[in-house]
C-alpha positions, 0 to 999 in steps of 0.5 A: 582121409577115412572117406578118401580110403572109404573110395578106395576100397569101394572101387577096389571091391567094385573090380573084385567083384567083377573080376570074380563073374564067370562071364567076364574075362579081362580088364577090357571087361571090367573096364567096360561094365564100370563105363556104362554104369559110370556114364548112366549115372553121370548123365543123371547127375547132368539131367538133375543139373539141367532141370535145376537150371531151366527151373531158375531160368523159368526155361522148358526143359526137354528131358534126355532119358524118359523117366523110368530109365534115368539112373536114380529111377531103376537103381534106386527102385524096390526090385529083386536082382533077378528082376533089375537083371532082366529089366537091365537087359531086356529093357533098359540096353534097347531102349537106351541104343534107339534115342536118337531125337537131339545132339545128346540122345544121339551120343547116349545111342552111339555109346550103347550102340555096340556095348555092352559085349557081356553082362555080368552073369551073376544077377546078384553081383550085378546088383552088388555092383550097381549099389556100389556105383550108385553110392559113389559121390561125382558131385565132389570134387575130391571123389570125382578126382579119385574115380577118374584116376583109378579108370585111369589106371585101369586103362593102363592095366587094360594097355598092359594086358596087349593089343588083343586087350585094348593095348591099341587104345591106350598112348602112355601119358607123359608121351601125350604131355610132351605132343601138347607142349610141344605143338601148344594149342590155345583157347579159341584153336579146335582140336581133334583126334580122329583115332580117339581110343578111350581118349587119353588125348582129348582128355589131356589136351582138356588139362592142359588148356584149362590149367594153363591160366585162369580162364573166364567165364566165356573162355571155359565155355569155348574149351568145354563145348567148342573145342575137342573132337573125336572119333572112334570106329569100335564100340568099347573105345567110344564108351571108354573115351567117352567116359574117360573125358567126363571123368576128367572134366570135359563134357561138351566134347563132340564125340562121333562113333565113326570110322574116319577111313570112311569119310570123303576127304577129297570134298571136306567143307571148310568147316570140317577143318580144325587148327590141330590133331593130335593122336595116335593112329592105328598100326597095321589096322585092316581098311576096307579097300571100298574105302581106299578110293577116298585116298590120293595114295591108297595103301594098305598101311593104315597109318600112311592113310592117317597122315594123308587124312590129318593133312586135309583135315587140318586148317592153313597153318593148322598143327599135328603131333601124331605117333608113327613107327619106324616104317612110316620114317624109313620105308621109300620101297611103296609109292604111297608112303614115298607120295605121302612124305613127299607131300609132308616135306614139300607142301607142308612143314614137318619141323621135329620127330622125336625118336623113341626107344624101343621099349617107350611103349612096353609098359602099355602092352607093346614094344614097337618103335615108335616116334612122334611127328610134329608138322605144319599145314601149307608150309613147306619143310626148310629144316626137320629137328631131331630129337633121340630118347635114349634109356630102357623102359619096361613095365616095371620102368614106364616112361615117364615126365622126367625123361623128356624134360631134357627133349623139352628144353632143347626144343625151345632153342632147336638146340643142336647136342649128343641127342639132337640135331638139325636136318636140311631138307635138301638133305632128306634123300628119298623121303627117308625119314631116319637121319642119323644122329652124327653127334650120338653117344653109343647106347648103352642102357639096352646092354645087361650089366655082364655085357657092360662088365666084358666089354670093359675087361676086354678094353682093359685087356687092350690097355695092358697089351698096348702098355707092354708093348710101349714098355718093350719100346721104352 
């Protein structure tokens, strides 16, 4: 326990001291300066890990980083904190964004490419920082669990700051448990998230399958190196996600620094295709129009393009779990999302939404309507369950596992209650997606305590009424 509290307090002191650097402003700032020393330590451990390996094997072993940029070399090395400062910017941060040789020298030039924004602008705390990082233990197990939990949480609080600080970037946990239960992926299935972010998905989609049963030999190669993907446009979310999968356990992710708006997805080859996505797409992002003609519906709505996109990604009898807002759901008023949902329920079988309180995201920065869609490639829609979270969720009260235990178990059966029902799709009319709940109970957890008290006075007062006229007739 003393080591375990030791860490803590190590990583607690590591955000302090950044958060006390004049030139860094934010949780999205700190996030990133612990992602890029994180990751440049964690590929040392890989390297020293490979050597080992092609020495056993009697293999040759090409080596990733040149030596005198490898982590344990510079950090480890006798400099000044002025000369490590400027060796770090002026030579180490070029360097590392033009190796681009193999698969995994390419990721390293991805990840550096457009970060860091800032640099610490205390050499001295930079080198404080470094030493702190450097003295942590990513070989132990119980180290490792702490570290990934605690970015984990820093994450979070990056989510909770808004939008404006990576609140875009970050899908609340028991939300993403729930899309992965619900469309079951298994060993051998590939899994994307073309919107990765700092990869909350993929990293519990890793969890999920690994800790679904004892997996062989053969079968944790297959999760750890040919089975999740993801793609992310801006620069400080790719590190993120990358680093929050390293973090978590998986290395062997592809990882691209892409837009994925910008791929032609009329001419897709077949091994471009997965068997599930599951993401959480942008909301009101700007798409360049030039990119608008890879689309059969162009719209300005980023999140329409993204279900067009994840139907052509996916295999024949491939599977989505994806967050969309109510005005993917209800808006008929544009010809793309009427083509595009008409497409959904006619060519493919969009088969639950799960509507979510207004408040389900409010603990991450955000307190849009949202609701999950489940649907299957090449079938088409015969029925759509439907499933209401009720309850008031706020920063002080996130969502949690719990509140969707009941939506769990009602799923399984398809079961018809006062929060789930089952529509026709003969009954959709027009493509809206909003069905009425026809057995709902009146919410009330979006009402104060002194509405609730006036609203029972006020039905007492009626009672009273109707009993003294009642007396009167007596």
């Amino acid at each position: 326990m003393p080591s375990l509290n030791n860490l803590v307090s190590k990583l607690k002191t590591i955000e302090n001291k950044l958060r006390r650097d004049a030139n860094l402003s934010g949780q999205i700032d700190y996030n990133e300066q612990i992602s890029w020393m994180l990751f440049l330590k964690v590929l040392d451990d890989l390297e020293s890990r490979q050597e080992k390996e092609a020495l056993l094997e009697n293999q040759p072993n090409e080596p990733i980083l040149e030596e005198k940029y490898r982590w344990s070399s510079w950090v480890k090395k006798e400099m000044t904190a002025q000369e490590r400062y400027d060796f770090v910017k002026n030579d180490l941060f070029p360097y590392l964004r033009n190796i681009d040789t193999t698969l995994v020298k390419k990721l390293v030039a991805q990840v550096f490419e457009g970060i860091p924004t800032k640099i610490m602008q205390s050499p001295y705390g930079l080198a404080e920082v470094l030493d702190l990082i450097d003295s942590i233990n990513l070989a132990n197990d119980e180290d490792s669990h702490i570290v990934s939990q605690f970015y984990e949480e820093s994450l979070q609080k990056m989510g909770s700051a808004g939008r404006q600080a990576g609140g875009e970037f970050y899908t609340p946990r028991p939300v993403i448990r729930l899309i992965l239960k619900m469309i079951n992926p298994e060993i051998g299935e590939t899994i994307l998230d073309p919107f990765m972010g700092s990869a909350g998905f993929l990293a519990e989609g890793y969890k999920f399958l690994h800790d679904k049963e004892t997996l062989t030999t053969k079968e944790y190669e297959i999760l750890q190196h040919k089975t999740f993907s993801g793609q992310e446009l801006k620069p400080i979310p790719f590190l993120l996600g990358v680093m929050n999968c390293i973090l978590h356990g998986l290395y062997g992710a592809k990882f691209l620094h892409k837009n994925s708006f910008s791929e032609n997805i009329r001419q897709l080859r077949p091994e471009e295709r997965v068997d599930v996505v599951i993401t959480n797409p942008p909301f009101g992002a700007e798409v360049e129009p030039t990119l608008l003609q890879n689309f059969p519906f162009p719209t300005s709505s980023s999140q329409v393009l993204a279900v067009q996109y994840i139907l052509r990604r996916l295999k024949p009898n491939g599977k989505c779990g994806m967050v969309v807002d109510e005005g993917f759901l209800s808006r008929v008023n544009e010809k793309a999302f009427l083509n595009t949902k008409k497409e959904l329920l006619e060519e493919n079988k969009l088969f639950a939404i799960v509507s979510l309180p207004q408040g389900a995201f409010t603990g991450v920065g955000t307190g849009v309507k949202t609701n999950l869609m489940f649907f299957e490639k090449g079938k088409p829609t015969k029925g759509i369950w439907y499933y209401e979270l009720t309850g008031k969720f706020t920063k002080t009260r996130p969502v949690t596992d719990k509140d969707f235990e009941d939506c769990w178990k009602k799923f399984q059966e398809r079961e018809v209650s006062d929060s789930s029902w089952l529509v026709k799709k003969e009954e959709v009319k027009n493509y809206d997606l909003t069905a009425k709940n026809p057995n709902g109970r009146k919410e009330l957890f979006n009402k104060s305590p002194k509405e609730l008290i006036r609203e029972i006075k006020e039905k007492e007062g009626k009672v009273k009424e109707i009993m003294v006229k009642i007396d009167k007739l007596i």
